[in-house]
C-alpha positions in Angstrom: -31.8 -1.9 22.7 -31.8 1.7 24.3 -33.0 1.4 27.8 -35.7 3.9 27.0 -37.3 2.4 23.8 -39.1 -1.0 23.1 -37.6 -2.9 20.0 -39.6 -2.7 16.8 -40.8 -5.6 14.8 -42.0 -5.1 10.9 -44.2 -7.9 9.7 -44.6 -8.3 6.2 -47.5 -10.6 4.7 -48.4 -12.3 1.8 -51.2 -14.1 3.2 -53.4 -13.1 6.4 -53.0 -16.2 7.9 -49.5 -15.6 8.7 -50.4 -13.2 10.9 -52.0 -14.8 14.1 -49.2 -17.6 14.1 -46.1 -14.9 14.0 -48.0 -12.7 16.8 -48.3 -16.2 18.6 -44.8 -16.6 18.7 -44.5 -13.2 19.5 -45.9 -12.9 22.4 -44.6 -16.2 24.0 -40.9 -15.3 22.7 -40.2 -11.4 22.8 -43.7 -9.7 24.5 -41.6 -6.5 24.9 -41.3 -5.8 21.0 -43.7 -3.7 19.7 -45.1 -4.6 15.9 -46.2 -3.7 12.8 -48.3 -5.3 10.5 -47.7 -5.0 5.7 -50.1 -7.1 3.9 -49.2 -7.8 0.4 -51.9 -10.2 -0.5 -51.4 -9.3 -4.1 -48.2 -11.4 -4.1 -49.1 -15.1 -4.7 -51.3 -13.8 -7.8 -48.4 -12.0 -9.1 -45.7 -14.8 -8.7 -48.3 -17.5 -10.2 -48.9 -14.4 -13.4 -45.1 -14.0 -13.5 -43.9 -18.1 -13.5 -41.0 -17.4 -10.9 -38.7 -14.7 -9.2 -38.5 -11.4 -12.0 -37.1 -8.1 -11.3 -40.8 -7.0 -10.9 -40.9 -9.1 -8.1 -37.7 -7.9 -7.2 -38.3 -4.8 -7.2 -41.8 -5.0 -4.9 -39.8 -6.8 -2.1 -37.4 -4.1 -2.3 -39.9 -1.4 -2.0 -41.5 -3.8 0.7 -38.6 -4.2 3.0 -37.5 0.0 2.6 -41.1 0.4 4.1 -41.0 -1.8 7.0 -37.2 -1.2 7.5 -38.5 2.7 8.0 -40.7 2.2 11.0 -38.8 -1.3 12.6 -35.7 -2.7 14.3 -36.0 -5.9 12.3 -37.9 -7.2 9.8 -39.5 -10.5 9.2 -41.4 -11.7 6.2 -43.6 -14.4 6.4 -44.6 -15.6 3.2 -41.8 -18.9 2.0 -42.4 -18.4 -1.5 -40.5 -15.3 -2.2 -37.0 -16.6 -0.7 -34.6 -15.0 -3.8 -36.2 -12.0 -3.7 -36.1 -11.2 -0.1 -32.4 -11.7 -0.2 -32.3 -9.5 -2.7 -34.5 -7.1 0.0 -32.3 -7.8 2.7 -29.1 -6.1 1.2 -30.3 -2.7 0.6 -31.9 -1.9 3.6 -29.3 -1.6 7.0 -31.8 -3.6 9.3 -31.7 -7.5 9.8 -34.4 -8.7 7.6 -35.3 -12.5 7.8 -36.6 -15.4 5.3 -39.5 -17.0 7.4 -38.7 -20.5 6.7 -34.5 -20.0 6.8 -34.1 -20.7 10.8 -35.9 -23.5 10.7 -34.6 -25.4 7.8 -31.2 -24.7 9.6 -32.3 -26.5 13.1 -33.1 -29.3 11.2 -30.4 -28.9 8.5 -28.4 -29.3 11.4 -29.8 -32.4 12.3 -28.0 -34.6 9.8 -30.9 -36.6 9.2 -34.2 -37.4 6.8 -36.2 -34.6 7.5 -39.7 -34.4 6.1 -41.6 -31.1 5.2 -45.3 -30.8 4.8 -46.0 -28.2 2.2 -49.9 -26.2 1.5 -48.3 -23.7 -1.4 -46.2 -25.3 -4.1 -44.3 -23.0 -5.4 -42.5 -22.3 -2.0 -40.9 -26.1 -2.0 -38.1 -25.4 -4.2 -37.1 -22.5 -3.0 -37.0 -23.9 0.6 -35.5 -27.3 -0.4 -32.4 -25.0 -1.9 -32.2 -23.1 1.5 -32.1 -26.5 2.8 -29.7 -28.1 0.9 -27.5 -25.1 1.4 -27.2 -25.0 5.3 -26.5 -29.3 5.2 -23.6 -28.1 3.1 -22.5 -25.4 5.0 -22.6 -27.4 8.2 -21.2 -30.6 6.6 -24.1 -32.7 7.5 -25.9 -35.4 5.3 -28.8 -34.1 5.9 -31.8 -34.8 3.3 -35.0 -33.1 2.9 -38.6 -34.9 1.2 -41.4 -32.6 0.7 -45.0 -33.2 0.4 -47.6 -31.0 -1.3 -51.1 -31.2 0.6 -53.7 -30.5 -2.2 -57.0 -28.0 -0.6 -55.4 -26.9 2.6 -54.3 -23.7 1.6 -57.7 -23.2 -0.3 -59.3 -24.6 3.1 -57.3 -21.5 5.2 -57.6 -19.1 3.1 -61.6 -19.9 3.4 -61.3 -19.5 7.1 -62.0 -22.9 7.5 -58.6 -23.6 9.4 -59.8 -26.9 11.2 -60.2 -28.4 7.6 -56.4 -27.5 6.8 -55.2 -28.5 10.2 -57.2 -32.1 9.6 -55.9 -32.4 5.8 -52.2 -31.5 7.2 -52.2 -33.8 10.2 -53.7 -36.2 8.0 -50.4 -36.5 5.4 -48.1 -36.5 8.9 -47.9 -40.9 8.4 -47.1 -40.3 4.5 -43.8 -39.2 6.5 -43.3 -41.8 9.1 -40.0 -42.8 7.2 -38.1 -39.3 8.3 -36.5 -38.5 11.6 -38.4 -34.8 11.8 -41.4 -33.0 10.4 -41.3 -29.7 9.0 -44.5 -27.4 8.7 -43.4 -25.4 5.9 -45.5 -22.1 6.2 -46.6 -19.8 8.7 -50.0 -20.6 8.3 -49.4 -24.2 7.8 -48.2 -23.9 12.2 -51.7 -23.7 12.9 -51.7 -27.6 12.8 -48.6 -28.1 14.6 -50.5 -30.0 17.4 -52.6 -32.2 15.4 -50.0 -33.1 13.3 -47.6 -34.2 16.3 -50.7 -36.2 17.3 -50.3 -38.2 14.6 -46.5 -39.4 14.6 -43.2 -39.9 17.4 -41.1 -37.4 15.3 -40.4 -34.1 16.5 -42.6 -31.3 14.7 -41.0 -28.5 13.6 -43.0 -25.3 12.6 -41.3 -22.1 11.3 -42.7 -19.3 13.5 -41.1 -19.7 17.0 -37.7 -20.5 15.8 -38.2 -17.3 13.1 -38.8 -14.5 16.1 -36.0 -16.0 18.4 -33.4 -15.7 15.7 -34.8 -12.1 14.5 -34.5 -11.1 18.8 -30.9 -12.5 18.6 -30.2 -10.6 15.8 -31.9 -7.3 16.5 -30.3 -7.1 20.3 -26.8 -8.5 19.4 -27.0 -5.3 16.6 -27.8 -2.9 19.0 -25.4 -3.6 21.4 -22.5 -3.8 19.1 -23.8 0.1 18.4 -21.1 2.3 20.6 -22.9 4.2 23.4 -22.2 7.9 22.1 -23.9 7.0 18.7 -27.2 5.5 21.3 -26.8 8.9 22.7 -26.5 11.0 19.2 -29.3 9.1 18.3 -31.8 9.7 20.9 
């Protein structure tokens, strides 16, 4: 980054509890980036009305990710369900935009071995299992993935009850006791990160820390690719 600026963040939100586990990791993995905050809490309405990924949804994520991309270095969105169509984002805007769940999925893509993911929103698990399936094949691993839907946690969150969803999530951890790693699928699901690796010897895997370090990687190895009289020109 220029010496004289602080690297800008754009969150962009489907649900508001995203937010305090993404500003968690945040602050323990990049303090110096400032951030900015889009709530779309319309979305998970609009994909459950629509049945799936359409060019209406499309065409929000676009509009989405020109907004953030205008006021930010980077962009992250945090909401799993909505992978397709924030690929189809990420191409038409020139900053490196990120799938919350994608740099986790790869760590334990990379693994090679039976990896289970704890799910509170359904219709993010197919999505995420594809994102899955395609890193084992890109890194030639054997990699498998099982998910498991927890039924009330999401309601539970979404209440502000978030020590009933961390209890209901830590709770289906022994369900998984067959895999070699544990995936918390969402953002909000991290809230129960410790509980959950209470409950089992697997590592615990949630999707927030490993997000921000690979949006810092990506954000600081693009600026200093950028040749120093263009930094200057665009002071």
């Amino acid at each position: 980054m220029p010496p004289d600026s602080a690297p800008r963040v754009c969150l962009v939100h489907a649900v508001y509890p995203a937010m305090a586990p993404v500003h968690a990791a945040l602050a323990a993995l990049w303090p110096e980036a400032s951030r900015s905050n889009i709530v779309d809490d319309g979305l998970p309405r609009l994909l459950q009305q629509q049945g799936g990924i359409t060019p209406l949804i499309r065409d929000r994520f676009v509009a989405l990710a020109r907004l953030a991309a205008s006021q930010a270095d980077g962009v992250l969105f945090t909401c799993s369900a909505f992978a397709e169509a924030i690929d189809h984002a990420a191409g038409r805007v020139e900053v490196p935009v990120l799938k919350p769940e994608a740099p986790m999925l790869e760590q334990a893509a990379a693994s090679g071995g039976r990896v289970g993911m704890i799910a509170t929103y359904g219709p993010s698990i197919a999505s995420m299992e594809a994102v899955f399936g395609r890193f084992a094949q890109q890194l030639g691993t054997s990699a498998t993935i099982e998910s498991l839907l927890v039924p009330g946690a999401l309601d539970a969150t979404l209440s502000g009850d978030v020590a009933l969803h961390d209890r209901l999530v830590a709770d289906a951890v022994p369900r998984l006791a067959h895999c070699d790693m544990i995936l918390l699928a969402h953002f909000s699901t991290s809230t129960a990160l410790a509980a959950a690796q209470e409950r089992t010897r697997q590592p615990v895997l949630s999707a927030p820390h490993a997000a921000v370090a690979r949006l810092r990687r990506e954000v600081e190895g693009r600026h200093s690719t950028i040749p120093e009289v263009a930094r200057t020109h665009a002071r």
